[in-house]
N, CA, C and O atoms as CSV, one atom per row, in Angstrom:
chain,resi,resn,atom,element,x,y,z
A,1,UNK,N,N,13.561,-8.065,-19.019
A,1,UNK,CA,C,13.378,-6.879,-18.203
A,1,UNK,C,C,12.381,-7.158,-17.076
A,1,UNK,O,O,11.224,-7.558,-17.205
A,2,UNK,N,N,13.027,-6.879,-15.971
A,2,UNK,CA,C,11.696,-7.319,-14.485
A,2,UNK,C,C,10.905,-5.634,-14.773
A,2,UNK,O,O,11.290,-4.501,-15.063
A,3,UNK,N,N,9.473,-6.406,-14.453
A,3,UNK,CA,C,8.599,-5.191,-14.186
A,3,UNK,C,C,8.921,-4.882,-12.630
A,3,UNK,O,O,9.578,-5.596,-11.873
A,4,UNK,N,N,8.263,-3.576,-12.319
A,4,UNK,CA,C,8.508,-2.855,-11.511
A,4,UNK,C,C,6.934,-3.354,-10.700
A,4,UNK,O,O,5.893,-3.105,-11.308
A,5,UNK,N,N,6.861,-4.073,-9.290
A,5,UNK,CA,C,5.820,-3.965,-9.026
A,5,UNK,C,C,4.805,-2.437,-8.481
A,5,UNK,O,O,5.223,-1.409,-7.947
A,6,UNK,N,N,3.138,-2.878,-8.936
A,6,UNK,CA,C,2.801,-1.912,-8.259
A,6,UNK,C,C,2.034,-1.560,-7.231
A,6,UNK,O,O,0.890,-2.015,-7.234
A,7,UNK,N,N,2.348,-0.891,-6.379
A,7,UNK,CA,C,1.894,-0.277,-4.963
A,7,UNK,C,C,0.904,0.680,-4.758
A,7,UNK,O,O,1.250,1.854,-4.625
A,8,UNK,N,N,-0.430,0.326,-4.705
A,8,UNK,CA,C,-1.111,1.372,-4.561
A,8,UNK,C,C,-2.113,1.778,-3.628
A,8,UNK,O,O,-3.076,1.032,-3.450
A,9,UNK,N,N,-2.031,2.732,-3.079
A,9,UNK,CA,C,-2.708,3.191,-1.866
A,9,UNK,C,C,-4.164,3.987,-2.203
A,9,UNK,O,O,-4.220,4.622,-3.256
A,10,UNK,N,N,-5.034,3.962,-1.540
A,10,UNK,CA,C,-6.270,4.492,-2.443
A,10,UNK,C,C,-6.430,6.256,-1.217
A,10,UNK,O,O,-6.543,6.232,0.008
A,11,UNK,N,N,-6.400,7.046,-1.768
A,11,UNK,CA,C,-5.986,8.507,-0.950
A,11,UNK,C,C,-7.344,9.090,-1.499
A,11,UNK,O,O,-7.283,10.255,-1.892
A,12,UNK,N,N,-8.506,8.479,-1.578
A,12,UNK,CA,C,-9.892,8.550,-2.027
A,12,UNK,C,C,-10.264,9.371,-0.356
A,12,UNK,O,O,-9.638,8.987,0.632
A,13,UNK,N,N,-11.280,10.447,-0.239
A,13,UNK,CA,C,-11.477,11.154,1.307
A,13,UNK,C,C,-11.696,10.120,2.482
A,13,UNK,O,O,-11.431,10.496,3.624
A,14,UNK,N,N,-12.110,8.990,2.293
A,14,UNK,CA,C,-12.861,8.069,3.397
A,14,UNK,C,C,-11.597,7.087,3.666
A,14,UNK,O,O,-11.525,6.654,4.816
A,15,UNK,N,N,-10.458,6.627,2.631
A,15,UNK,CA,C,-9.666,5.678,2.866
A,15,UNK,C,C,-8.275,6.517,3.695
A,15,UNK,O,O,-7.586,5.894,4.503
A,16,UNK,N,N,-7.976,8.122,3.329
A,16,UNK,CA,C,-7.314,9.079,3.488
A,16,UNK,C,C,-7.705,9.570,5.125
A,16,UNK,O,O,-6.830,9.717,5.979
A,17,UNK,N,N,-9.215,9.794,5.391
A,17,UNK,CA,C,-9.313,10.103,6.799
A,17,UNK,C,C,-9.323,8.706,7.823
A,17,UNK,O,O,-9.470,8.882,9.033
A,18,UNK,N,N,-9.140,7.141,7.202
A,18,UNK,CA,C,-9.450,6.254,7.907
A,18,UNK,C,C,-7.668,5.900,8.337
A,18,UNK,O,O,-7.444,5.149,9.287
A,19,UNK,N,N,-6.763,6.381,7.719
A,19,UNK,CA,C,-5.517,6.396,7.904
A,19,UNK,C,C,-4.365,6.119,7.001
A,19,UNK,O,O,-3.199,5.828,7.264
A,20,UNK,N,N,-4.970,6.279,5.902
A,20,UNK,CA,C,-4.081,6.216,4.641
A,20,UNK,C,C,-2.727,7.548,4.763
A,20,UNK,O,O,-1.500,7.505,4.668
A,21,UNK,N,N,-3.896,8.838,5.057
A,21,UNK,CA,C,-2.772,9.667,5.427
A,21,UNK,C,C,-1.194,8.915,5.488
A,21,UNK,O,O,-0.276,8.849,4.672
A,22,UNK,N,N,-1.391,8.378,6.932
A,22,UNK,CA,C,-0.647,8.102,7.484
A,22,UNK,C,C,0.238,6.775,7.266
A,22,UNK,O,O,1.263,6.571,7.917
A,23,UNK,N,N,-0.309,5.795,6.181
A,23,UNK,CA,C,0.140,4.490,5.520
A,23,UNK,C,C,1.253,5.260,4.504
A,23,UNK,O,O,2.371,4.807,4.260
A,24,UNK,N,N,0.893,6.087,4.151
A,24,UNK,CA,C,1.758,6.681,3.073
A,24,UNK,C,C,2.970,7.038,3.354
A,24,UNK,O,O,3.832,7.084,2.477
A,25,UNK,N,N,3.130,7.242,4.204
A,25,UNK,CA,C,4.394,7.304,5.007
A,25,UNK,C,C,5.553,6.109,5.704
A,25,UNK,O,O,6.761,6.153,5.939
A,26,UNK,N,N,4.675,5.248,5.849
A,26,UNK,CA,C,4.825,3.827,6.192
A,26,UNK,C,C,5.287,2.603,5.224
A,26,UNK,O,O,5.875,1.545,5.448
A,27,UNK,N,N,4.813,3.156,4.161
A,27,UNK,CA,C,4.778,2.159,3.482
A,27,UNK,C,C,6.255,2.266,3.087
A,27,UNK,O,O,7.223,1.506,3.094
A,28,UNK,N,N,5.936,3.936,2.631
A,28,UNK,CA,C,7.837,4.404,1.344
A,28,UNK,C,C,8.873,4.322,3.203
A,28,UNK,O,O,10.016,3.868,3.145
A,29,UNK,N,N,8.590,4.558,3.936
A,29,UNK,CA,C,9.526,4.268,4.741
A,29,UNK,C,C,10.014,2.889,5.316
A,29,UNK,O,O,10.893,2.918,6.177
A,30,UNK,N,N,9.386,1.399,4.801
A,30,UNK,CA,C,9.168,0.231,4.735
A,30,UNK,C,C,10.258,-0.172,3.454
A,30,UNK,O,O,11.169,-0.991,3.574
A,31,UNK,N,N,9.970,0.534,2.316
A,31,UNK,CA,C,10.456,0.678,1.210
A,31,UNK,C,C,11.674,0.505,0.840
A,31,UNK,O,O,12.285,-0.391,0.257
A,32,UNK,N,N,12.082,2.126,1.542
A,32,UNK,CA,C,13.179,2.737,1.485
A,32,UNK,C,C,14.367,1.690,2.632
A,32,UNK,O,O,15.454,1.247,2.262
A,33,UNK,N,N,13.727,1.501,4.088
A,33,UNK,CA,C,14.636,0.256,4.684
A,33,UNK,C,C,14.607,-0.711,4.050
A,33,UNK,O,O,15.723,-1.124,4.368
A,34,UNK,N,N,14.092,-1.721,3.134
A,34,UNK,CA,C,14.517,-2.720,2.876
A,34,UNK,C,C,14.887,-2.163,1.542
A,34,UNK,O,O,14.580,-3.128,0.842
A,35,UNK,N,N,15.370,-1.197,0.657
A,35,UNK,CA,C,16.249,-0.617,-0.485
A,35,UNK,C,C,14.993,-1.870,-1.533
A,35,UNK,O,O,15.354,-2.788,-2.269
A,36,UNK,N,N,14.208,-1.635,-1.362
A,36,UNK,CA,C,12.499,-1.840,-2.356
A,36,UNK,C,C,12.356,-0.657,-3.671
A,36,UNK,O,O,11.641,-0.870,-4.651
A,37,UNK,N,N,13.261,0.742,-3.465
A,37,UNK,CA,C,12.482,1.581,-4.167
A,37,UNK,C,C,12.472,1.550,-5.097
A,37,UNK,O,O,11.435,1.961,-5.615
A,38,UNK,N,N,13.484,1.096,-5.945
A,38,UNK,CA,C,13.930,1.023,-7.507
A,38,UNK,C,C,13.054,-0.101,-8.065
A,38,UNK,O,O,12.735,-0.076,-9.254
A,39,UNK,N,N,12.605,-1.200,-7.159
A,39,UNK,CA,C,11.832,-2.160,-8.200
A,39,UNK,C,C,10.093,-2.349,-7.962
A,39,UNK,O,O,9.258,-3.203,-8.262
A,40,UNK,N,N,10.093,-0.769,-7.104
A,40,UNK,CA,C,8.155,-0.734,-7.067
A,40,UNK,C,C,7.842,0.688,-7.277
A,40,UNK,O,O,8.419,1.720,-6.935
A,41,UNK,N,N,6.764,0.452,-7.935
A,41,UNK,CA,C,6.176,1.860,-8.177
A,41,UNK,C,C,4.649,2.045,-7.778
A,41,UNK,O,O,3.558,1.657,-8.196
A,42,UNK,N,N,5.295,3.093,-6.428
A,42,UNK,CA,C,4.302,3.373,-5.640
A,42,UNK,C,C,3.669,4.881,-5.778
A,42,UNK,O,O,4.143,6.000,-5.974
A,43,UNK,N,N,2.103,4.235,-5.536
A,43,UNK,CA,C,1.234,5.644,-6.167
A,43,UNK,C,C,0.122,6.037,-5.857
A,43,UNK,O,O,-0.685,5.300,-6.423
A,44,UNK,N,N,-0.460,6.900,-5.185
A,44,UNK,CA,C,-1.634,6.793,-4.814
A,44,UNK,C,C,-2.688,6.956,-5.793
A,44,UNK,O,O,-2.331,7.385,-6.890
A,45,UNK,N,N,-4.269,6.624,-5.566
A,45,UNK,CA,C,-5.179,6.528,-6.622
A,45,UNK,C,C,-6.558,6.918,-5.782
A,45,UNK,O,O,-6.656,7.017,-4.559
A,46,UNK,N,N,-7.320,7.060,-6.513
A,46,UNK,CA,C,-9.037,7.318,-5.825
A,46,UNK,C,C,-9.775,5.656,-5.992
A,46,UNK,O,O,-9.580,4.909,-6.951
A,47,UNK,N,N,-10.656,5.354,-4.773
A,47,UNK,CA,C,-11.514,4.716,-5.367
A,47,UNK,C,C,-11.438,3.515,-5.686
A,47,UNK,O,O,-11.234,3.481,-6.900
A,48,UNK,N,N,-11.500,2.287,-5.177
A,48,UNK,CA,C,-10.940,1.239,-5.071
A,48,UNK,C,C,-12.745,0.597,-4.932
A,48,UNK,O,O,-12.946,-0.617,-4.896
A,49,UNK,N,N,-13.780,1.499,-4.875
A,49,UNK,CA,C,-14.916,0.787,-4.609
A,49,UNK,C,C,-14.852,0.254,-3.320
A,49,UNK,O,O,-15.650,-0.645,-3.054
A,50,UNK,N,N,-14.290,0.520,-2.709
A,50,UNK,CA,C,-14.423,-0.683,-1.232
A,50,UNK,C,C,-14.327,0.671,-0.009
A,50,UNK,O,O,-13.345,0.851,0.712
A,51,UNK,N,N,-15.258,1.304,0.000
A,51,UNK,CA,C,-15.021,2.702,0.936
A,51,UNK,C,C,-15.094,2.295,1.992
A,51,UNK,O,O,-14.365,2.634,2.924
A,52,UNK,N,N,-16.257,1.257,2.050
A,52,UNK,CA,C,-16.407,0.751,3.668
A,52,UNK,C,C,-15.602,-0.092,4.366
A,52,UNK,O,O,-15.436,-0.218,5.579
A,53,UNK,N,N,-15.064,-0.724,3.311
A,53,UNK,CA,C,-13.759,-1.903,3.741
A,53,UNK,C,C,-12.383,-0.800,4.215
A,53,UNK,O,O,-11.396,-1.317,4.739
A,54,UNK,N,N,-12.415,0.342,4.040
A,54,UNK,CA,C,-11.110,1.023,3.811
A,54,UNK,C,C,-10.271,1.852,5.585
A,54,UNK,O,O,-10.837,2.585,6.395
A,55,UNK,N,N,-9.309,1.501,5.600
A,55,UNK,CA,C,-8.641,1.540,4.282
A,55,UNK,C,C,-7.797,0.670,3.014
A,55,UNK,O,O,-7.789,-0.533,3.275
A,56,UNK,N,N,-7.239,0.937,1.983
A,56,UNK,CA,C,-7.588,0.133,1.309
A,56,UNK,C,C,-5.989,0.094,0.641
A,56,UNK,O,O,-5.849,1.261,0.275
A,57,UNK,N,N,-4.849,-0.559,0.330
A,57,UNK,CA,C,-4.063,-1.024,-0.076
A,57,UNK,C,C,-3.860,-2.235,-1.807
A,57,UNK,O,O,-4.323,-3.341,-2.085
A,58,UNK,N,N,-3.276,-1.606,-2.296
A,58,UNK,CA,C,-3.305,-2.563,-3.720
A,58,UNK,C,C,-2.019,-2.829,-3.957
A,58,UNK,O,O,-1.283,-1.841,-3.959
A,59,UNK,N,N,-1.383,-4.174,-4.217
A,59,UNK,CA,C,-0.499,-4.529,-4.450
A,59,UNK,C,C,-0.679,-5.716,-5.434
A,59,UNK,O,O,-1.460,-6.657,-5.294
A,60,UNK,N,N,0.385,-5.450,-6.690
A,60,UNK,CA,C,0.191,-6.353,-8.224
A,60,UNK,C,C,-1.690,-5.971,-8.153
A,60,UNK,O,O,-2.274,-4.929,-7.854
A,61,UNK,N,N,-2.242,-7.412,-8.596
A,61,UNK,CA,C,-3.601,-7.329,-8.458
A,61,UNK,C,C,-4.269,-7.614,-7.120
A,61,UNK,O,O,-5.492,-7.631,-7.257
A,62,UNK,N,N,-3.906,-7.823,-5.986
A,62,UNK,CA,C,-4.398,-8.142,-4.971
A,62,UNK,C,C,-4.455,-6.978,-4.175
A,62,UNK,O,O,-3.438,-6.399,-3.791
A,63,UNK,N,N,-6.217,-6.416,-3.771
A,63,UNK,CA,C,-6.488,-5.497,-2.934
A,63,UNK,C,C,-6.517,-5.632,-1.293
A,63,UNK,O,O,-7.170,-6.606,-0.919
A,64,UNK,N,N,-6.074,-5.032,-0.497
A,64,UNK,CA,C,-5.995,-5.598,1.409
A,64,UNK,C,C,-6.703,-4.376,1.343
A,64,UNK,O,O,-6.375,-3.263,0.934
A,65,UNK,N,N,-7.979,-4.923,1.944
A,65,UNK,CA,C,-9.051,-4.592,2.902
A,65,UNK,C,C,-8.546,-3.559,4.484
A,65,UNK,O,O,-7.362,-3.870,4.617
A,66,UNK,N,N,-8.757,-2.954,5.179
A,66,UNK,CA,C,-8.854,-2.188,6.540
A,66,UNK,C,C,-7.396,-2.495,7.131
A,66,UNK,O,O,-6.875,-2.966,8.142
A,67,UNK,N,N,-7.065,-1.959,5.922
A,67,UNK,CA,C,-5.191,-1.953,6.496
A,67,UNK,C,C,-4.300,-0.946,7.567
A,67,UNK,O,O,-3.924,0.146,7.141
A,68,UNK,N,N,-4.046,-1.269,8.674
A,68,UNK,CA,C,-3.458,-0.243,9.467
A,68,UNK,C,C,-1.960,-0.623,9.262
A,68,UNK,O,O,-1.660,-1.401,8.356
A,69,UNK,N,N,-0.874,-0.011,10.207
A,69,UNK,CA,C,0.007,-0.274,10.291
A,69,UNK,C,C,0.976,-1.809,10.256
A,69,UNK,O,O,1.727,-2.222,9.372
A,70,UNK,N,N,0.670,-2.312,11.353
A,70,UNK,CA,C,0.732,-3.916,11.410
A,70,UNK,C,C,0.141,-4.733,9.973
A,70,UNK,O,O,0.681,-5.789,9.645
A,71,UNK,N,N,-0.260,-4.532,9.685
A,71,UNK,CA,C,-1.538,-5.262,8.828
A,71,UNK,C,C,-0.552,-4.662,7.356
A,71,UNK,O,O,-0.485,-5.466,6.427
A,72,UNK,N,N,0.008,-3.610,7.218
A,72,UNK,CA,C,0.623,-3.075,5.932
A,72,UNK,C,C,1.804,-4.487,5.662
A,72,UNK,O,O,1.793,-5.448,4.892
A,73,UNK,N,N,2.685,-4.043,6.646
A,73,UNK,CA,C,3.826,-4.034,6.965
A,73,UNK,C,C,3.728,-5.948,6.971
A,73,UNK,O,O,4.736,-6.374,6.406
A,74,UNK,N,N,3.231,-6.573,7.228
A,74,UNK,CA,C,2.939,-7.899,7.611
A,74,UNK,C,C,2.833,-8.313,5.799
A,74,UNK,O,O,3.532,-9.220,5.347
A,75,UNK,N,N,2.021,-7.635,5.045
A,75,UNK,CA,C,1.520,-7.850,3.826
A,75,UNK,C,C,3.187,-7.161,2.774
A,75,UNK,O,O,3.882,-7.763,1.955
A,76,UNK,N,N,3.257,-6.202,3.127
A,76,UNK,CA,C,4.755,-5.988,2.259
A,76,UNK,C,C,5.736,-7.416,2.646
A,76,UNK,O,O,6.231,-8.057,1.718
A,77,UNK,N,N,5.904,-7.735,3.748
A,77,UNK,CA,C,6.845,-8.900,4.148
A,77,UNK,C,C,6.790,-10.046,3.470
A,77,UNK,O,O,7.753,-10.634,2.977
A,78,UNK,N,N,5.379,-10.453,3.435
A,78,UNK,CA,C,5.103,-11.790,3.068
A,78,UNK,C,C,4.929,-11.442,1.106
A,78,UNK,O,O,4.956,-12.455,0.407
A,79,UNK,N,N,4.797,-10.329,0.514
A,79,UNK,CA,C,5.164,-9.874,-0.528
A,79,UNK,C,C,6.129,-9.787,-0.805
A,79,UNK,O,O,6.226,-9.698,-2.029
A,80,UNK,N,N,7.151,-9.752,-0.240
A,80,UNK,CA,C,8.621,-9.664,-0.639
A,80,UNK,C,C,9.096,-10.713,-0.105
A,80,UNK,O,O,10.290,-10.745,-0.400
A,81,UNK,N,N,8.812,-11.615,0.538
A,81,UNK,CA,C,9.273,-12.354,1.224
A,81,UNK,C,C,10.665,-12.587,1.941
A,81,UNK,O,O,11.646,-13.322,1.828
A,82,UNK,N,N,10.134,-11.381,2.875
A,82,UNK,CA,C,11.307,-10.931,4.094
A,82,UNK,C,C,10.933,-10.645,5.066
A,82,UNK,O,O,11.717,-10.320,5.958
């Protein structure tokens, strides 16, 4: 049975006003074009400890630091390798 990887966005107030808002949208719409949805489970969470680094992205165990748009999207690619 493949696990389902996981995707997690930290929607903590400081990672949320730095533009997570708006990653959240990006990401499942990243997702959803490359037909990703069925084998990740994406979720937001508080608190990643890294407020100042943020915003803040978690994927499997590896956390990305001051992630904007470009910077998401670059990191899903080379994660999926596509």
């Amino acid at each position: 049975m493949n696990e389902k990887v996981e995707i997690v966005i930290c929607l903590g107030s400081s990672c949320f006003s730095r533009g997570n808002k708006h990653m959240v949208k990006v990401v499942d719409d990243w997702l959803k074009e490359k037909r990703l949805k069925d084998k990740v489970n994406f979720h937001g969470a508080h608190c990643f400890s890294e407020c100042v680094n943020g915003p803040v992205l978690k994927i499997a165990d590896r956390i990305y630091l001051q992630v904007d748009t470009e910077k998401v999207i670059k990191v899903l690619s080379e994660y999926f390798n596509l």
